[in-house]
C-alpha positions as CSV (number, residue, x, y, z in Angstrom):
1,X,36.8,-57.5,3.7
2,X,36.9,-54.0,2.6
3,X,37.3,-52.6,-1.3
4,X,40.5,-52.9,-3.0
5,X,42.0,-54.9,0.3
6,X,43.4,-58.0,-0.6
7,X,43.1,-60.9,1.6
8,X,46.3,-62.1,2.8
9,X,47.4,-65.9,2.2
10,X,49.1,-66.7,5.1
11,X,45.7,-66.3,7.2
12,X,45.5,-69.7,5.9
13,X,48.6,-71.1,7.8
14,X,49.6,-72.3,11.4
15,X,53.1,-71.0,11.3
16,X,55.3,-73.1,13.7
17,X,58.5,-71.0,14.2
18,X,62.3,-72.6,13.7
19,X,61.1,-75.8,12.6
20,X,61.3,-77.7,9.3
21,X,59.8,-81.2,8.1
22,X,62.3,-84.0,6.4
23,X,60.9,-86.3,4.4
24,X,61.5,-89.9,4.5
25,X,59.3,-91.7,2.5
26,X,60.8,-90.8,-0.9
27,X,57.6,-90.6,-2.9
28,X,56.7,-87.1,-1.7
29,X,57.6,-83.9,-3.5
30,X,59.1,-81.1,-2.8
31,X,59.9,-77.6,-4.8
32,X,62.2,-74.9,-4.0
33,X,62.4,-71.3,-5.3
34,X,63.9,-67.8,-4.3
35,X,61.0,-65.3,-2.9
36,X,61.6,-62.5,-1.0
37,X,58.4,-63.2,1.5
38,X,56.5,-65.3,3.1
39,X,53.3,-63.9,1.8
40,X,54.3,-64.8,-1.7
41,X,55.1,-67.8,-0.6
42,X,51.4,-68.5,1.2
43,X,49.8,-67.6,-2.3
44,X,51.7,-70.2,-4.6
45,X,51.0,-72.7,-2.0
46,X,47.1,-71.3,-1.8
47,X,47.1,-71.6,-5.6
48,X,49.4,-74.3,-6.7
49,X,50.8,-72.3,-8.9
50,X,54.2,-73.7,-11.1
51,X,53.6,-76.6,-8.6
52,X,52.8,-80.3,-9.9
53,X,51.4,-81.9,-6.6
54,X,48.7,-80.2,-4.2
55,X,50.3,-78.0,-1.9
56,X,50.0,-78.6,2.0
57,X,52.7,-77.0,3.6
58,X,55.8,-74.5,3.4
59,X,59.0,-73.9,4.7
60,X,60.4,-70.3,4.2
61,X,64.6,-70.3,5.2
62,X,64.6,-66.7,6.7
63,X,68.2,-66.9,5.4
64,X,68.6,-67.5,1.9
65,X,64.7,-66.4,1.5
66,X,64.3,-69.7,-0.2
67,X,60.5,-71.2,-0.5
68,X,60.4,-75.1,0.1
69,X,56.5,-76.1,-0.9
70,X,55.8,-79.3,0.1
71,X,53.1,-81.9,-0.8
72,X,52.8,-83.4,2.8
73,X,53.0,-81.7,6.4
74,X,53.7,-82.8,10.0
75,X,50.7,-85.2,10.3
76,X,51.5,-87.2,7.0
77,X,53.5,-90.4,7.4
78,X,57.0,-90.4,6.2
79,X,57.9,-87.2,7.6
80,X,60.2,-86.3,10.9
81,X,60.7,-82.7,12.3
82,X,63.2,-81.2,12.1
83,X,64.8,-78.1,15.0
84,X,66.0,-75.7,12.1
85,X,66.6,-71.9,13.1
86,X,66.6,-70.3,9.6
87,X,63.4,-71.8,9.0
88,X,59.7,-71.2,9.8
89,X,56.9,-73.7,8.8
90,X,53.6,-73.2,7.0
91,X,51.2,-75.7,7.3
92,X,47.5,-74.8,5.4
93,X,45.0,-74.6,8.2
94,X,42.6,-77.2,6.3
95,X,45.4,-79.7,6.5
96,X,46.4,-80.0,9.9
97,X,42.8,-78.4,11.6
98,X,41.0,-81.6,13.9
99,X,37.7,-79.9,14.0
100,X,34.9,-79.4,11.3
101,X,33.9,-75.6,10.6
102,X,29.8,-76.0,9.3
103,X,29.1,-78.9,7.2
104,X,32.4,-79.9,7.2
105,X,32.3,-80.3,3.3
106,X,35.9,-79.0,2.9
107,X,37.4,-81.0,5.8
108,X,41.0,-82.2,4.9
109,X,42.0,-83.7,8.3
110,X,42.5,-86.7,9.6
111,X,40.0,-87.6,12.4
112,X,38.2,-90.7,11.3
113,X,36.2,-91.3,14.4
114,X,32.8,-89.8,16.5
115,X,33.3,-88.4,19.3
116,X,31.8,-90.9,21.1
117,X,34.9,-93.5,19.3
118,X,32.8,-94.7,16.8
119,X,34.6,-95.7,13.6
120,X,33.1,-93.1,10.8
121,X,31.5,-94.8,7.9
122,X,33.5,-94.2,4.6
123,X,32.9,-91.9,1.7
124,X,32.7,-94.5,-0.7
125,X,30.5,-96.2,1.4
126,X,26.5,-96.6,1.8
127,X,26.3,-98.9,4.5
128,X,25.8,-98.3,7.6
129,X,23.7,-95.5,5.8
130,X,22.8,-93.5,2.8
131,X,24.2,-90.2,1.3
């Protein structure tokens, strides 16, 4: 990245076009807030800024240019999508990515097996082997 560029947020988001997430289990947040772009949308989310859960998705309303943050995103239990023209949704790469990139130290998804279907040992865990 060049001098004085700045890196834009939303490289960190699969954008899924005319679709919004409704959730059902009750217990997850959401916070709304007039922005003019998507981009400063991507960078509250990136930061968490103003926001009192971690960030894993958006929803911008190409209408009313309203941000929707949300603390969950299409993989997490409780949610339905939803067919929604005035919105496109932002889900963090992290979140929603099945693969590990290196070491996989920042890995936020959800695969929890080999792939040869083995079950993978947990974190918290030092058997079957140590850290």
């Amino acid at each position: 990245e060049g001098k004085g560029k700045r890196r834009n947020s939303l490289h960190d988001f699969k954008k899924t076009g005319e679709l919004m997430l409704i959730k059902v289990n009750k217990t997850l947040e959401v916070k709304t807030k007039l922005l003019n772009t998507t981009e400063q949308c991507a960078k509250r989310c990136s930061r968490n800024k103003g926001l009192t859960f971690t960030c894993k998705a958006f929803a911008y309303d190409r209408v009313t240019k309203r941000c929707h943050w949300l603390s969950f995103n299409s993989l997490t239990n409780g949610v339905r999508k939803k067919q929604d023209h005035a919105f496109d949704l932002y889900e963090k790469k992290d979140y929603v990515r099945n693969c590990i990139i290196g070491k996989g130290a920042d890995y936020k998804g959800t695969i929890s097996v080999t792939k040869s279907g083995i079950q993978c040992q947990a974190w918290n865990s030092m058997i079957p082997h140590e850290h």
